[in-house]
C-alpha positions in Angstrom: 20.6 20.2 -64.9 20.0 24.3 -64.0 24.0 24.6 -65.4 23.1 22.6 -68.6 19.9 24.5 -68.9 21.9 27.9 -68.5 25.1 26.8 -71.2 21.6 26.1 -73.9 20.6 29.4 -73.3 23.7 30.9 -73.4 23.8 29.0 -76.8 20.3 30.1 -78.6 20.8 33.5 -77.3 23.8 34.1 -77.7 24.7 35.8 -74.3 26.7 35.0 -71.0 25.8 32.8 -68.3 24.6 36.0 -66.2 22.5 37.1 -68.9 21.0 33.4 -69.1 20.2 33.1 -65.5 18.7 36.6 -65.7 16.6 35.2 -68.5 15.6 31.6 -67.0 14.8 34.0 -63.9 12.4 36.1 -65.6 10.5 32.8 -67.4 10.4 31.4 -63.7 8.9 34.3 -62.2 6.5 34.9 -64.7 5.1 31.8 -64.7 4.8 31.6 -61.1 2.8 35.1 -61.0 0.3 32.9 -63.6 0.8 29.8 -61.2 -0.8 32.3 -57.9 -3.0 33.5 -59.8 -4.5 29.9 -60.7 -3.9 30.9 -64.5 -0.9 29.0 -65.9 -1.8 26.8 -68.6 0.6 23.9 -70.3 1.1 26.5 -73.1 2.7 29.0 -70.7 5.6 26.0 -69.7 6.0 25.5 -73.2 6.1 29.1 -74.4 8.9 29.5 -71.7 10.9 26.8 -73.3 10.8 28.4 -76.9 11.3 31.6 -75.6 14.9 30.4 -74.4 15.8 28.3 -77.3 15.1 25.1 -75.1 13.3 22.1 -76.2 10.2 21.0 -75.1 11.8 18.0 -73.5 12.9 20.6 -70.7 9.6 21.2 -69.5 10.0 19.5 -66.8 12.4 21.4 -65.2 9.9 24.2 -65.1 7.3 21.9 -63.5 9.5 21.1 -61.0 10.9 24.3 -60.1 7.2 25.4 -60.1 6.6 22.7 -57.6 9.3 23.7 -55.4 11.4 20.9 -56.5 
């Protein structure tokens, strides 16, 4: 799913596969700084999503990266 994931990115942003990861990277560790901080909200997972051109339907990716899966 993460390769998918990175060729939709590479897509709406019209970049490279390192530049994708780079970007998926930066959601993920931003939202787990929120996530230890006991302040990530549902929004947060779905601003992530839009801010990489994903749909929402890839949310759970994020929760399960976020839960270590």
């Amino acid at each position: 799913m993460a390769e998918n994931i990175i060729t939709l990115i590479c897509n709406s942003c019209s970049c490279g596969k390192t530049e994708a990861q780079e970007y998926l990277d930066s959601e993920l560790q931003y939202l787990r700084e929120l996530q230890d901080v006991d302040d990530l909200r549902d929004g947060d997972i779905e601003a992530a999503c839009c801010n990489l051109g994903l749909d929402l339907d890839y949310q759970e990716y994020f929760i399960n990266r976020l839960a270590g899966a």
